[in-house]
ZALO-477933 format. One record per residue: residue in one letter; chain; z, y negated, x negated of N, C-alpha, C in turn. Coordinates in nm, 4 decimals. Example, Ala and Ser with C-alpha at 12.3 -4.5 7.8 and 13.67 -1.06 7.14 Angstrom:
BEGIN
  resn  chain      n_zz      n_yy      n_xx     ca_zz     ca_yy     ca_xx      c_zz      c_yy      c_xx
     A      A    0.7800    0.5690   -1.3190    0.7800    0.4500   -1.2300    0.7800    0.3300   -1.3200
     S      A    0.7080    0.2250   -1.2850    0.7140    0.1060   -1.3670    0.7870   -0.0030   -1.2900
***
This chain:
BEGIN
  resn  chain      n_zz      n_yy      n_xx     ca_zz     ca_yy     ca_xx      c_zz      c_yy      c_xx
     X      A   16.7281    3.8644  -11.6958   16.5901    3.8461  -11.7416   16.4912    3.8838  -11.6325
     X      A   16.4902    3.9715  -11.5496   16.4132    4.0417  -11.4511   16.4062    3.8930  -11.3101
     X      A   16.5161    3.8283  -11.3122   16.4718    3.6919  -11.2225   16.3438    3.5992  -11.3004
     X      A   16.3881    3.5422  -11.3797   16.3013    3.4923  -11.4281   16.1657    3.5469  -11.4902
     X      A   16.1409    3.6848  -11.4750   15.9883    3.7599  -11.4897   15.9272    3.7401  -11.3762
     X      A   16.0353    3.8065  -11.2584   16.0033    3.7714  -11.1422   15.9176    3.6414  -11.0923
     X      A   16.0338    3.5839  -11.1321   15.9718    3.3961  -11.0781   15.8724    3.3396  -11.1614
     X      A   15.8156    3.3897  -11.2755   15.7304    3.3340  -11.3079   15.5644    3.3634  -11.2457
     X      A   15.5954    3.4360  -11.1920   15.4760    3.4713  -11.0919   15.4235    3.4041  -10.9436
     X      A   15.5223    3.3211  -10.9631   15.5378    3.1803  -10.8473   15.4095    3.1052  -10.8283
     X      A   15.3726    3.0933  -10.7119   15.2046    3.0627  -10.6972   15.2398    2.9147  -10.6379
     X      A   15.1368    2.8365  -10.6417   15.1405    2.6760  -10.6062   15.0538    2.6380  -10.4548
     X      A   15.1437    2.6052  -10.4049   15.0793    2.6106  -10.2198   14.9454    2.4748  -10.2294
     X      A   14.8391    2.5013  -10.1616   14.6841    2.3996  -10.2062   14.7513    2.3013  -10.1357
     X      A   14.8153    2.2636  -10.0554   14.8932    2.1439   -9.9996   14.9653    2.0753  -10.1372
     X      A   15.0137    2.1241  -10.2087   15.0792    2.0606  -10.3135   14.9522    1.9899  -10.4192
     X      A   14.8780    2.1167  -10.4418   14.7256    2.0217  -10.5047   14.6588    1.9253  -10.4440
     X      A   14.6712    1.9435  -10.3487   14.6043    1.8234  -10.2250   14.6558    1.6853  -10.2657
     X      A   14.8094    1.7336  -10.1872   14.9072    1.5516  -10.1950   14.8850    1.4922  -10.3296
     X      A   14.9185    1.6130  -10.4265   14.8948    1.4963  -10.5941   14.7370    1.4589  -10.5799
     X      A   14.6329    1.5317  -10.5903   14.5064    1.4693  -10.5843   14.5211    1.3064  -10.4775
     X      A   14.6203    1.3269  -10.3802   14.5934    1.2197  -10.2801   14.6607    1.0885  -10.4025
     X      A   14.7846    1.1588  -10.4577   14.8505    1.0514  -10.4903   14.7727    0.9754  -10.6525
     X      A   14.7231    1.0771  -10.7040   14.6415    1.0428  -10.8208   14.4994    0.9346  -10.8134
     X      A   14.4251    0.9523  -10.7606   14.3114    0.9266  -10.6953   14.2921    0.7948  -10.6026
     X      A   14.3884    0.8285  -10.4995   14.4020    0.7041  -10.3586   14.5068    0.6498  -10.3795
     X      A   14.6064    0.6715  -10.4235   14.7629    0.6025  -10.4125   14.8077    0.5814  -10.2748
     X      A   14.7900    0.6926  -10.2100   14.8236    0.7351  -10.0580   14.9869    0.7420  -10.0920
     X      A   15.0587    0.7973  -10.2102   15.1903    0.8406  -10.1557   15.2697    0.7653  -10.3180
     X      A   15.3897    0.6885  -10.3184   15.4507    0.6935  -10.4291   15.5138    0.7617  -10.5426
     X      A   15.5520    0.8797  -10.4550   15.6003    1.0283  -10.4970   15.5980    1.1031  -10.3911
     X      A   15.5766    1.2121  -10.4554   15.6361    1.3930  -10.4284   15.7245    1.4601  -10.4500
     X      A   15.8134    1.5363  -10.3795   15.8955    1.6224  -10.4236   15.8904    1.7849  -10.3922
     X      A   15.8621    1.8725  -10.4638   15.8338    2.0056  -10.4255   15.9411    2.1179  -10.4742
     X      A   15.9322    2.1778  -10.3836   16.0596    2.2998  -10.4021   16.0108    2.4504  -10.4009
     X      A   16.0743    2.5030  -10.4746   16.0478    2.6421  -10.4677   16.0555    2.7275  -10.3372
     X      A   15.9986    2.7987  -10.2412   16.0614    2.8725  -10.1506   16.0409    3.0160  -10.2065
     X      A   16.2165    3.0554  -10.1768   16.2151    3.2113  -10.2805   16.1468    3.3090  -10.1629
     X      A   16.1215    3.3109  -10.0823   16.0734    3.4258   -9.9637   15.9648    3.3899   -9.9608
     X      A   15.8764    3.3078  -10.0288   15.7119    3.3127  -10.0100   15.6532    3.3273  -10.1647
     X      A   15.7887    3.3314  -10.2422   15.7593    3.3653  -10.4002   15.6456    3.1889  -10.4258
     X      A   15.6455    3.0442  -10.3723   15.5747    3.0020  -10.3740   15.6403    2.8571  -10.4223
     X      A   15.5967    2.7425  -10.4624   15.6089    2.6350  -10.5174   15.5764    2.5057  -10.3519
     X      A   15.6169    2.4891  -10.2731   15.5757    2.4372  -10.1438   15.6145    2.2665  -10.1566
     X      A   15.5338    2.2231  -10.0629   15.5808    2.0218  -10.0504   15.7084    2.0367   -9.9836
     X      A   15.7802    1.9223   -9.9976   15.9378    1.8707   -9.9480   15.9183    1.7621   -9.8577
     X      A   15.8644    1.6514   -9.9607   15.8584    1.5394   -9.9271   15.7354    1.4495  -10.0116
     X      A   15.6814    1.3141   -9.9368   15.6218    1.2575   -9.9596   15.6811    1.0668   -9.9236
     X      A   15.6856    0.9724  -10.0393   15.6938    0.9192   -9.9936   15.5433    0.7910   -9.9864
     X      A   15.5665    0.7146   -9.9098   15.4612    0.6078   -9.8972   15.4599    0.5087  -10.0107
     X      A   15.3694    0.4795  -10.0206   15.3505    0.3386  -10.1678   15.3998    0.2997  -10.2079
     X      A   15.4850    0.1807  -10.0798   15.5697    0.1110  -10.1266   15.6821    0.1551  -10.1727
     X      A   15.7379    0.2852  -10.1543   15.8510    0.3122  -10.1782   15.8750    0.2752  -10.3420
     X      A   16.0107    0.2653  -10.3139   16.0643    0.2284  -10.4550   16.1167    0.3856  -10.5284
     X      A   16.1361    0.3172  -10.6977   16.2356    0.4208  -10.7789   16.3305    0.4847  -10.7239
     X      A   16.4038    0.4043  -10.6759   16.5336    0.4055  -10.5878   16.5206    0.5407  -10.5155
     X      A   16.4298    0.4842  -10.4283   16.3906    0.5854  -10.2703   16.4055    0.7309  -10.3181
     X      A   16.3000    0.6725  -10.3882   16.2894    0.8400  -10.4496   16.3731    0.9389  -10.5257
     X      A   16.4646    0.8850  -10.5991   16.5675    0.9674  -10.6654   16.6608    0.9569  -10.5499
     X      A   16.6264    0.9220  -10.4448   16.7728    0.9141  -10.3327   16.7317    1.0876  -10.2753
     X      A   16.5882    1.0620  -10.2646   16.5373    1.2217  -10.1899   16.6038    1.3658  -10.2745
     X      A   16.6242    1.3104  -10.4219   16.6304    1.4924  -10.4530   16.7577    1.4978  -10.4389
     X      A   16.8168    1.6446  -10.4106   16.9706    1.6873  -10.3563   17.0576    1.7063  -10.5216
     X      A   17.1592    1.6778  -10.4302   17.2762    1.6309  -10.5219   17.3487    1.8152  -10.6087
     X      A   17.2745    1.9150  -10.5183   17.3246    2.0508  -10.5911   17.2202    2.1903  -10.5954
     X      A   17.0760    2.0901  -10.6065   16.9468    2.2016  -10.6048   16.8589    2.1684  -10.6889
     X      A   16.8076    2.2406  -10.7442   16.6603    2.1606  -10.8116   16.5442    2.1712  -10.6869
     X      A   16.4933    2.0562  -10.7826   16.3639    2.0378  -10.7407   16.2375    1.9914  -10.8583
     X      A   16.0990    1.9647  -10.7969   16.0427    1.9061  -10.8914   15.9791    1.7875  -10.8381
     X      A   15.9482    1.6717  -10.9142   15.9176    1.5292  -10.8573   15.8313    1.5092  -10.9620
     X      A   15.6769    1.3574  -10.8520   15.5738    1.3624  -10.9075   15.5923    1.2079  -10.8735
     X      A   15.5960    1.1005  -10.9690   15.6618    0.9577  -10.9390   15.5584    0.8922  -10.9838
     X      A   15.4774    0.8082  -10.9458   15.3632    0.7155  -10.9716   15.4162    0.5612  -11.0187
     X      A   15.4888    0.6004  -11.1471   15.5498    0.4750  -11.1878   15.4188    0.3060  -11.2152
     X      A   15.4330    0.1911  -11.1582   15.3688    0.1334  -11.1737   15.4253    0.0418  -11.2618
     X      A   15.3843   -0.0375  -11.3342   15.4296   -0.1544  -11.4346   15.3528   -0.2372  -11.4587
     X      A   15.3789   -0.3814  -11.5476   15.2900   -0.4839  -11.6028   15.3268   -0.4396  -11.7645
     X      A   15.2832   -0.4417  -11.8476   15.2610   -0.4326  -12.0206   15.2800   -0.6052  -12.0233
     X      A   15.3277   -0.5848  -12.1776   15.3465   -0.7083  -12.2252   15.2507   -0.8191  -12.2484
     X      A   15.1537   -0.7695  -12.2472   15.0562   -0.8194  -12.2009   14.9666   -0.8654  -12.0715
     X      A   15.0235   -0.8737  -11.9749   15.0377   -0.8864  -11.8390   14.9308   -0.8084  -11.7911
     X      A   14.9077   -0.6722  -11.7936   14.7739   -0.5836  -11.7448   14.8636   -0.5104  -11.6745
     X      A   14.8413   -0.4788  -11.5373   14.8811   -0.3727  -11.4507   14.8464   -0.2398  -11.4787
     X      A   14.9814   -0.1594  -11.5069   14.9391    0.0108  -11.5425   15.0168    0.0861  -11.4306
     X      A   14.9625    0.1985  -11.4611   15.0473    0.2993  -11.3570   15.0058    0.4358  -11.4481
     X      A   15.1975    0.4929  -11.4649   15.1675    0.6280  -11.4944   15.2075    0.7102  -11.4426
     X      A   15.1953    0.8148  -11.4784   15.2627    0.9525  -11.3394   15.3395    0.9807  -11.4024
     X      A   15.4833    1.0229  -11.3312   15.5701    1.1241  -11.4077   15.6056    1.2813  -11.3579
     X      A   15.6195    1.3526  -11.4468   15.6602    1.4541  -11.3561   15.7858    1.4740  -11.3845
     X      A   15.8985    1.5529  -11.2915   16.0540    1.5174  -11.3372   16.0883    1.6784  -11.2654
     X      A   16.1187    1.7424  -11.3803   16.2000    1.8673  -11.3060   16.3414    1.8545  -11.2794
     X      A   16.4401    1.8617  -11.1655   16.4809    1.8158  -11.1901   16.6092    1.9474  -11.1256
     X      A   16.6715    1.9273  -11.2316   16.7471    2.0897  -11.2221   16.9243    2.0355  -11.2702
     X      A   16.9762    1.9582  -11.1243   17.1173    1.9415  -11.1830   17.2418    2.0470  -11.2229
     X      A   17.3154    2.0711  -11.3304   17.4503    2.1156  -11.3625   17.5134    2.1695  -11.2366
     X      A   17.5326    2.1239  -11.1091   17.5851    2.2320  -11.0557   17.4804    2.2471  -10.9400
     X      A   17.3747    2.2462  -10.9154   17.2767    2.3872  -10.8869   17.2960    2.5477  -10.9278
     X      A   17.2481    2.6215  -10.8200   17.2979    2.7954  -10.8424   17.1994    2.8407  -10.9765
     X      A   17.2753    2.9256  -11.0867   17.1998    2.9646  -11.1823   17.0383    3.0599  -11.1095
     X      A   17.0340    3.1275  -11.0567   16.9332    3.1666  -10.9966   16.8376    3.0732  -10.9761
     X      A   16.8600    2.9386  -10.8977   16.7436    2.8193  -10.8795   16.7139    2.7616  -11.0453
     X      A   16.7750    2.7752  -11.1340   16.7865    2.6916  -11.2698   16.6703    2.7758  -11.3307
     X      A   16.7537    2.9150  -11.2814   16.6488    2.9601  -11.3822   16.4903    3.0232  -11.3427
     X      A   16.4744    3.0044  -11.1657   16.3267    3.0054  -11.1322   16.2632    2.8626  -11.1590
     X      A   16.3194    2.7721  -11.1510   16.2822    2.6153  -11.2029   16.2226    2.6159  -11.2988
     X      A   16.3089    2.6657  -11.3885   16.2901    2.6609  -11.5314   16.1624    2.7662  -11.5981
     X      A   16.1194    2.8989  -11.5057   16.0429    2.9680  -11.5678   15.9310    2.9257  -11.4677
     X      A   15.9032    2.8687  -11.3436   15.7914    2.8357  -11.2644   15.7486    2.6830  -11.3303
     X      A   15.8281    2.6065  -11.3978   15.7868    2.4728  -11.4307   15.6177    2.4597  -11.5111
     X      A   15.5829    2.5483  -11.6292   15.5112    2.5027  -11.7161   15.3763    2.5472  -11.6377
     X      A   15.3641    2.7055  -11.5356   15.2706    2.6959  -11.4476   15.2329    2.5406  -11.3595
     X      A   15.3445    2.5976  -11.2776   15.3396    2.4146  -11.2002   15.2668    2.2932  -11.2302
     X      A   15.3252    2.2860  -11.3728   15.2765    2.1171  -11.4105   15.0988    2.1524  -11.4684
     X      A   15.0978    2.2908  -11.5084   14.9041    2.3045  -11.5302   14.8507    2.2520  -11.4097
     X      A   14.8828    2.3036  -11.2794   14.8539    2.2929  -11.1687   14.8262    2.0934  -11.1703
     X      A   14.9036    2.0064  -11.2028   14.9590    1.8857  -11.1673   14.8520    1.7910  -11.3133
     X      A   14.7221    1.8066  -11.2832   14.6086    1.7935  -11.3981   14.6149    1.5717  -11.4022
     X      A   14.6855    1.5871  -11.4712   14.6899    1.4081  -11.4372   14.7925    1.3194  -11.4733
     X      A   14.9381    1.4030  -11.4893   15.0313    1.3917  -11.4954   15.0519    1.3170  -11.6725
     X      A   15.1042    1.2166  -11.6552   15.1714    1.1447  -11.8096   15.2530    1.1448  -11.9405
     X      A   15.3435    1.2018  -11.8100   15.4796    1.2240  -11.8931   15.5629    1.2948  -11.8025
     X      A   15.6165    1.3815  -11.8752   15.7211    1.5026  -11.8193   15.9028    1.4649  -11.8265
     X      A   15.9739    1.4584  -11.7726   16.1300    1.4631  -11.8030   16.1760    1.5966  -11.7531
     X      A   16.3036    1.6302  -11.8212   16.3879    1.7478  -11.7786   16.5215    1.6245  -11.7454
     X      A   16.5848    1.6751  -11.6093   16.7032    1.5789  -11.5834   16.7706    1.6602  -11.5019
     X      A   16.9638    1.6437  -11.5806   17.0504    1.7689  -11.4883   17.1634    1.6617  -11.4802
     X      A   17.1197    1.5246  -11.4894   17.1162    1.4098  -11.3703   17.0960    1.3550  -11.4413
     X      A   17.1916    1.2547  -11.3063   17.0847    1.0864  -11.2737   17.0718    0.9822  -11.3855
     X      A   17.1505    1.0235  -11.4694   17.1321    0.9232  -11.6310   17.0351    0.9840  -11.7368
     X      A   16.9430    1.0857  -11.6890   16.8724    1.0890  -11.7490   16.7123    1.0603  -11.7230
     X      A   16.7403    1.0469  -11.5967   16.6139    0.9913  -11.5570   16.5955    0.8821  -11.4650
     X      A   16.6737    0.7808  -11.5120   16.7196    0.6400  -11.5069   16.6020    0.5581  -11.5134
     X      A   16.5579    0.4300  -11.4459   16.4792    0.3879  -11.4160   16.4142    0.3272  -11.5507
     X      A   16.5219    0.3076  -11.6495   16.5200    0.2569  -11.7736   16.4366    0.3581  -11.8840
     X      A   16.5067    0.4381  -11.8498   16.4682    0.6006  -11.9239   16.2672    0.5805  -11.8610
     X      A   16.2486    0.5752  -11.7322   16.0987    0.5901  -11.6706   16.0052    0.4513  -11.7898
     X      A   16.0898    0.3296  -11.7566   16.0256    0.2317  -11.8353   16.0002    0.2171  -11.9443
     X      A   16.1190    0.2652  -12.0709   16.1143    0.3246  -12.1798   15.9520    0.4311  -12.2165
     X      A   15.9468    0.4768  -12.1102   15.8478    0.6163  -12.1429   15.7329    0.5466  -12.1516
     X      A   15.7153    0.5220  -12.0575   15.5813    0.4523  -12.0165   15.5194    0.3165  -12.1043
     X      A   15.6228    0.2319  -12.1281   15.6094    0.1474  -12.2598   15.5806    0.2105  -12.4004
***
């Protein structure tokens, strides 16, 4: 219990408010991915990708045995042929990640996403079938 008291005291680096404002606002970046760093007690950027990047791209970036958290600027047409775009946010905390990262993930998340003022829709995914491109389209529809 004393980790996760700990980690909830996890502060959000203004670079991370920045890039989402960039990505909300301008559509400078397709996604974000941000990671905890445990020696600055802080929530820091990873990665950014560019516009065009695809779904794909982006679930290629998060690691196969860490969490992370991801900010995905899903775009779509409605059945009605109107162009939308929603944000997702995706914590994304796989099964064999170290219990220690699971469980600062898990107690820094609900700060975090206050921080992330814009955001659509939230997923929890401890993988890749749950936050399946289908699963993104589903939401957003």
């Amino acid at each position: 219990m004393l980790q996760a008291n700990s980690a909830s005291g996890m502060s959000v680096s203004d670079d991370c408010k920045q890039k989402f404002m960039e990505l909300k606002r301008k559509k400078t970046y397709r996604y974000i991915i941000f990671k905890i760093d445990e020696k600055l007690q802080q929530i820091t950027l990873e990665k950014t990708g560019a516009p065009g990047a695809s779904y794909e791209d982006f679930t290629a970036q998060l690691p196969e045995n860490d969490c992370q958290y991801g900010i995905y600027d899903f775009d779509f047409t409605t059945e009605d042929n109107c162009r939308k775009s929603k944000i997702f946010f995706i914590a994304w905390s796989p099964d064999t990640s170290r219990v220690k990262a699971k469980m600062m993930y898990a107690s820094s998340k609900d700060c975090f996403r206050r921080e992330m003022d814009g955001v659509h829709y939230e997923l929890q995914a401890t993988d890749a079938s749950e936050m399946d491109i289908d699963v993104i389209r589903d939401r957003a529809n």
